[in-house]
N, C-alpha and C positions, 0 to 999 in steps of 0.2 A: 510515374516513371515510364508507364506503357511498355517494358519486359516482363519477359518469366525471369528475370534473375532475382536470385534469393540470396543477397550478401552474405555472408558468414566468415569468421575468420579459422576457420576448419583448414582452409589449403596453405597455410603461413607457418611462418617459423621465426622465432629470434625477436626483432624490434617489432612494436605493430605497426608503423607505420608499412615495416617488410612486409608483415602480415597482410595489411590493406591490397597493396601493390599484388602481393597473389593473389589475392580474392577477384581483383580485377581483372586478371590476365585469364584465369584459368576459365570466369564467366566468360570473356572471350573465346578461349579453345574451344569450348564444350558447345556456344552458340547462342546459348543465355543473353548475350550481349551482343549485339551486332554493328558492322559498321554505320555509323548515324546513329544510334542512339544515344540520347541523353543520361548522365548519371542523374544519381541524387543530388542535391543541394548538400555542401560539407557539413552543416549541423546536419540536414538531417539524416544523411548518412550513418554518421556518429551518433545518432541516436540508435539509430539499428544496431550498433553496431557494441552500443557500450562502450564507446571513446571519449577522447577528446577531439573536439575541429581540427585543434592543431594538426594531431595524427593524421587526418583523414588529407589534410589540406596538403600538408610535405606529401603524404603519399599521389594526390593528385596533380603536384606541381611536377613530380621524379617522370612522371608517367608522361604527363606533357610533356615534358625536354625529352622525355627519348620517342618520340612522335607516337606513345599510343593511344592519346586521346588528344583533343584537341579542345583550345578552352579558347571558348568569344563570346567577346565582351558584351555584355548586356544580356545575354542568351544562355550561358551555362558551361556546362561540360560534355562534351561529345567522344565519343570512342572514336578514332579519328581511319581514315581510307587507308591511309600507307600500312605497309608493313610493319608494328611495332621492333624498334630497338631493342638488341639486347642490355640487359641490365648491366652496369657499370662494374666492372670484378673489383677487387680492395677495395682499403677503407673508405667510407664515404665521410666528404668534411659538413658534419652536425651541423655549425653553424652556419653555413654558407647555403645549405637546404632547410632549416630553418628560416632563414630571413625569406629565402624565395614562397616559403609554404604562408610566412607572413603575408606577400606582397599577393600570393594570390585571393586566399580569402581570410580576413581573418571577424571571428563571430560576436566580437564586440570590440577592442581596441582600435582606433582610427586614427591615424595622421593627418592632419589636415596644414601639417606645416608650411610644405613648399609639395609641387606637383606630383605627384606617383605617373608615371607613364604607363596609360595600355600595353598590352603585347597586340601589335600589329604585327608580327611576325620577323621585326628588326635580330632577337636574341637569336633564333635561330642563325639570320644571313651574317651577324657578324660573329659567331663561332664558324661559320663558314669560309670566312673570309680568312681570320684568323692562322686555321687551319693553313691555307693557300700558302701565308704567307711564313708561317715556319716551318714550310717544308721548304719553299725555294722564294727567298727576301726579296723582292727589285731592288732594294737600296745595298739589300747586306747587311750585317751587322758586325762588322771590326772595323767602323771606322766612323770619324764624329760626324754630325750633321751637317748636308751645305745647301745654298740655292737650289743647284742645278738636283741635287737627288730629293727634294722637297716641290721642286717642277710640277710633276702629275696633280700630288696634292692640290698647289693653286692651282691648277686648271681643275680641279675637280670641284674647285669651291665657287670659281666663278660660273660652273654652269649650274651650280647651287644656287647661286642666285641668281638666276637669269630671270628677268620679268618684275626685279628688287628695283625699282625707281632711284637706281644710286648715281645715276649719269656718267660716263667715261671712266672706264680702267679695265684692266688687265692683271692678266694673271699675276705679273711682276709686284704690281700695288697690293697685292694680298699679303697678309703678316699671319704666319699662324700663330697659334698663342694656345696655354694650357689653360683653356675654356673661357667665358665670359670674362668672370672678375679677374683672371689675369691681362686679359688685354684691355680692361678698364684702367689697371696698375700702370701699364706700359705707356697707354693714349696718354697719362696724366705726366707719366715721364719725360718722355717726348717733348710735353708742351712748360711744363712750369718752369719757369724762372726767379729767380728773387731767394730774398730769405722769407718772407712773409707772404708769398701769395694768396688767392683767395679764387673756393670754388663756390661756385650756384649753381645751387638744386633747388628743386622744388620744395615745399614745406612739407608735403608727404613725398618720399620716396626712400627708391632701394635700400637698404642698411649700410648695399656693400660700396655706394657713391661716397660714403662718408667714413666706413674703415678704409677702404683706400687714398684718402685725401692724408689722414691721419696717421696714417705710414709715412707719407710726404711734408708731412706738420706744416700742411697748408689749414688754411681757416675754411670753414664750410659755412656757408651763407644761404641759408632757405630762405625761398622768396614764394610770395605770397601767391593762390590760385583762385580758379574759380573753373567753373563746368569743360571749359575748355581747355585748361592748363598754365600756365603761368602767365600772370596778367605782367603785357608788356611793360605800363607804368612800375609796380614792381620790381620789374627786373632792372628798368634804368636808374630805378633808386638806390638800388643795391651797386651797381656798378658804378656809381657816381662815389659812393662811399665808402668803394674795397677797393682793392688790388685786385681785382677780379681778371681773371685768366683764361676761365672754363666755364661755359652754361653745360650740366651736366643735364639731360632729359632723356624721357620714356615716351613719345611722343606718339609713336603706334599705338602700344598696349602698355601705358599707365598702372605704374606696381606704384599701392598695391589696390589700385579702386577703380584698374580696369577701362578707367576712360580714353580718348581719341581726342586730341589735338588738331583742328582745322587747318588745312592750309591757310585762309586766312590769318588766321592766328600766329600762327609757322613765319610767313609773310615778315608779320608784326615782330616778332620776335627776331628774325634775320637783323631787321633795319637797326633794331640796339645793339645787336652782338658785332655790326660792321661799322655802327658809332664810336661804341665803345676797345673795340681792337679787342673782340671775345672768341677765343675758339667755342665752337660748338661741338660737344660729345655727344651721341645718339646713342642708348642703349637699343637693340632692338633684340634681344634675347630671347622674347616672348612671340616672335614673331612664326605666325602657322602656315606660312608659303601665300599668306591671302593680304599684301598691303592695300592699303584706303588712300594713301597720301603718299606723293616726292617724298621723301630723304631730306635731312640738311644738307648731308653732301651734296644733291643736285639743286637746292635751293640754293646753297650759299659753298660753291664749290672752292673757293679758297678758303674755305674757313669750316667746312664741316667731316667730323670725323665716326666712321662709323663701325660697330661693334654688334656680332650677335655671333652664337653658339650653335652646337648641335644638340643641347641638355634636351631644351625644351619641345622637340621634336622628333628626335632618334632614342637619345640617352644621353642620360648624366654624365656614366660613367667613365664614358671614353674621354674628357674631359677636351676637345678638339673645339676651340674656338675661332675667331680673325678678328681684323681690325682692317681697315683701310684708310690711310689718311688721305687730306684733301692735295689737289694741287700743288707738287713740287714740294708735299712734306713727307714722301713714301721714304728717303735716306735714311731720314731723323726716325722713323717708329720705327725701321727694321735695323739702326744701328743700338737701336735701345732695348729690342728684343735679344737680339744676337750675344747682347754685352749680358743681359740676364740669364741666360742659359743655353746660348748656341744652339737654339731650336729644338724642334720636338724630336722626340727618339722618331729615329727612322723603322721602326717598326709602324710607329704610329701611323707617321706620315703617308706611309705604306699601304694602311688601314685606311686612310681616311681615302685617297686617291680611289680603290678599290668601290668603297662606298659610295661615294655618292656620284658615281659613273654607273652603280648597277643597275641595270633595267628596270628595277624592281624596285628602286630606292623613292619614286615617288609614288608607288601605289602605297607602299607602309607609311610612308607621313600623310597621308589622309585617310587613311586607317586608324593611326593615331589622332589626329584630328577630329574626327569623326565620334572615336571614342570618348577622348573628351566633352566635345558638344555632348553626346546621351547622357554620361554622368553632370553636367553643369544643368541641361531643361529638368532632368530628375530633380533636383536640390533645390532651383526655381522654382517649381510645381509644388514640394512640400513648404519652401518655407512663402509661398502667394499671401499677400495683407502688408508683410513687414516691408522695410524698406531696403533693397534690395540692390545694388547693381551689379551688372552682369552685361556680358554680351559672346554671342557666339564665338570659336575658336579661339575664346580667352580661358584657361585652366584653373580660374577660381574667380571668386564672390565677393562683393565689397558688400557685409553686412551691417548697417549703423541700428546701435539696440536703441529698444525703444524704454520713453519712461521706466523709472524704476530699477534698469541695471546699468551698472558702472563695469568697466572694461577689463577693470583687474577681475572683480567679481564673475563677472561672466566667464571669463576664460577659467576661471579655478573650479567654475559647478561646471564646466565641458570635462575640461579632463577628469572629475571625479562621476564624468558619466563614461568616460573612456572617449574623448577627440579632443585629440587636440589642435588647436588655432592657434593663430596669431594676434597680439593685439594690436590696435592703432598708432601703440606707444612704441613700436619698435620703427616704428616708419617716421617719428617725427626727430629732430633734436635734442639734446638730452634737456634742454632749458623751456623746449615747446610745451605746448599747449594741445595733448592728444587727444580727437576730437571721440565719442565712443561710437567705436566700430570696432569691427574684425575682421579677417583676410581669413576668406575660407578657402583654402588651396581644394582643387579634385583629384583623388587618392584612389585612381583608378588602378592598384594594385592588390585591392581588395574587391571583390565581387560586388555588383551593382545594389546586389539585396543589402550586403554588410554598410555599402556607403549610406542607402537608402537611411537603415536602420539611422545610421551614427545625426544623417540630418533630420530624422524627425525627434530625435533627443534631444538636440538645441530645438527644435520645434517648441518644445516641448517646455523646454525651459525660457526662453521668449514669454512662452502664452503664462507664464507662472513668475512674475518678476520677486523681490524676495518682499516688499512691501505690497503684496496681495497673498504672502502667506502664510497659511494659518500656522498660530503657535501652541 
């Protein structure tokens, strides 16, 4: 630890995690603790301490949000330069500092569902923003949503994408939407026709390409791939023999095995979707401010539509997504948004405009970025021999097991080591053929040693398949 501080919970009173939180402050006063210094690691604090992690973890997550310590990522927990905040007066809500004390470290349970996001320092700027804006609205709030007060917003999104290979448009062409999968719902709105339509996806992809088709009791048609992405042959067979309407794709960052789609390939695929009279949907969700390849939309500007979020890069939470349709289709997706819920609360919009205009809004996405890349090469480096893909500023793993484990099996001895994954089978159709792998998302809401721990357990059970042991 390199201090004279001597933890104790001597200076506390009431909950221990209150208890914790004095012990920290007052080695502070007294000088025990000095600005830059490191704490313990939450176990082993809690070990000193005769706790639980948990305690120890809520008490270290309270402590960071009111700035008196500062916690980074891969590195620890630091007594942090500013002036700590005072303590929050009344009750505190249990649950809501719980999940935080979760996300910061927790000493054996892991999620490996879908992404956990670093703290790059986004929670604090948008309590900031927040703030700003319930003290005095730009929009207001007594009155419904319209273009002109949602304005800022799309200017705010188009310089969000600036450098996005999407070819011509404007702020006007921007549709905001209540995150990813709602404006996946909306694109799908927009374009279907018929009573029986029919969409194509890939034979692995997103879950939510096909609950939202499903809503629309359109037909979903997976079509077959390869290293590249959906093999063109494929895709004209399947359009030759649907209703086909919609080529749905991940063609940046490939959910859930992480692969990149060629331009070439992209090319190839255009020339059937302009045969066939096929819109094209782009998820790019997963996308970390760093594209490889054009857009459909600038490949195939009458015909391509595109979609991506601020989950995977800021936060989930705020659930603030867009959409942009192609060429002279911008009426049709904002009269279908509009008819869905006359836009996003002007609060929001508010928020979002604020956001991603702030000077600081691109140093925390590569911040975030960043954090993720450490926890992905970490997870790399322990599970090295297996077959593994991955690729930098993608937020999880395409694991295929080896010999000896089957996907259900594997996923049921992960969670009873405490992580949980994904299986292969949620990514195919309910009729497919799921190949055995797993989608290891990066759960960078737990400290790098806890994620570490969680990958060398599937390590662990990899090198142990259940026909090598012993009974």
């Amino acid at each position: 630890m390199g201090t004279i501080w001597q933890p104790s919970l001597d200076h506390g009173h009431g909950p221990k995690y209150k208890a914790v939180i004095a012990t920290i402050r007052h080695g502070i006063e007294i000088g025990a603790l000095k600005e830059g210094d490191k704490l313990p690691p939450v176990r082993d604090l809690a070990w000193i301490l005769k706790i639980t992690p948990g305690t120890v973890a809520r008490a270290y997550t309270m402590l960071t949000e009111s700035g008196t310590l500062l916690a980074e990522v891969g590195r620890g927990t630091f007594v942090a330069s500013k002036t700590p905040a005072p303590e929050p007066e009344g009750p505190i809500e249990i649950d809501v500092i719980a999940h935080k004390a979760q996300k910061l470290d927790d000493h054996f349970n892991v999620n490996m569902f879908s992404p956990h996001l670093p703290s790059s320092g986004q929670a604090g700027l948008i309590r900031k923003l927040l703030a700003e804006i319930a003290n005095d609205p730009p929009s207001g709030i007594m009155h419904y949503p319209s273009r002109i007060g949602a304005q800022p917003a799309r200017e705010a999104v188009v310089r969000w994408l600036t450098g996005t290979p999407l070819g011509a448009f404007e702020q006007s062409d921007v549709v905001l939407t209540h995150g990813g999968q709602n404006a996946l719902s909306l694109v799908f709105q927009a374009i279907l026709q018929g009573r029986r339509p029919a969409i194509l996806i890939e034979e692995l992809a997103y879950p939510g390409f096909r609950r939202a088709a499903e809503l629309l009791r359109a037909d979903v048609i997976p079509v077959a791939m390869d290293a590249d992405g959906v093999i063109p042959q494929a895709l004209e067979e399947a359009a030759r023999n649907h209703d086909a309407q919609i080529f749905c794709t991940s063609p940046e960052v490939h959910n859930p095995t992480g692969t990149f789609t060629p331009v070439a390939r992209r090319d190839e695929l255009v020339k059937v979707a302009r045969k066939y009279d096929i819109q094209i949907v782009e998820d790019d969700c997963y996308r970390m401010l760093v594209e490889r390849a054009p857009t459909y939309r600038l490949l195939a500007p009458e015909r391509g539509w595109y979609i991506s979020s601020l989950a995977k890069i800021l936060t989930p939470a705020l659930r603030i997504g867009f959409a942009i349709a192609p060429e002279g289709r911008t009426p049709d997706l904002r009269r279908v948004a509009e008819y869905n819920s006359f836009g996003l609360a002007t609060p929001l919009t508010d928020l979002c405009a604020k956001l991603l205009t702030h000077p600081d809004i691109d140093t925390l996405a590569e911040g975030t970025r960043q954090g993720f890349n450490t926890y992905v090469q970490s997870a790399v480096n322990i599970l090295g021999g297996y077959d593994v893909t991955w690729r930098a500023n993608v937020p999880y793993l395409w694991l295929r097991l080896p010999v000896g484990w089957r996907t259900g099996a594997f996923c049921q001895a992960a969670e009873a080591q405490g992580v949980q994954i994904r299986s292969a089978e949620e990514f195919v159709s309910r009729d497919a053929r799921a190949p055995h792998a797993v989608r290891l998302a990066v759960n960078a809401g737990v400290s790098l040693e806890s994620y570490e721990a969680a990958i060398l357990r599937l390590r662990q059970l990899l090198d142990s398949p259940p026909e090598q042991l012993s009974v």
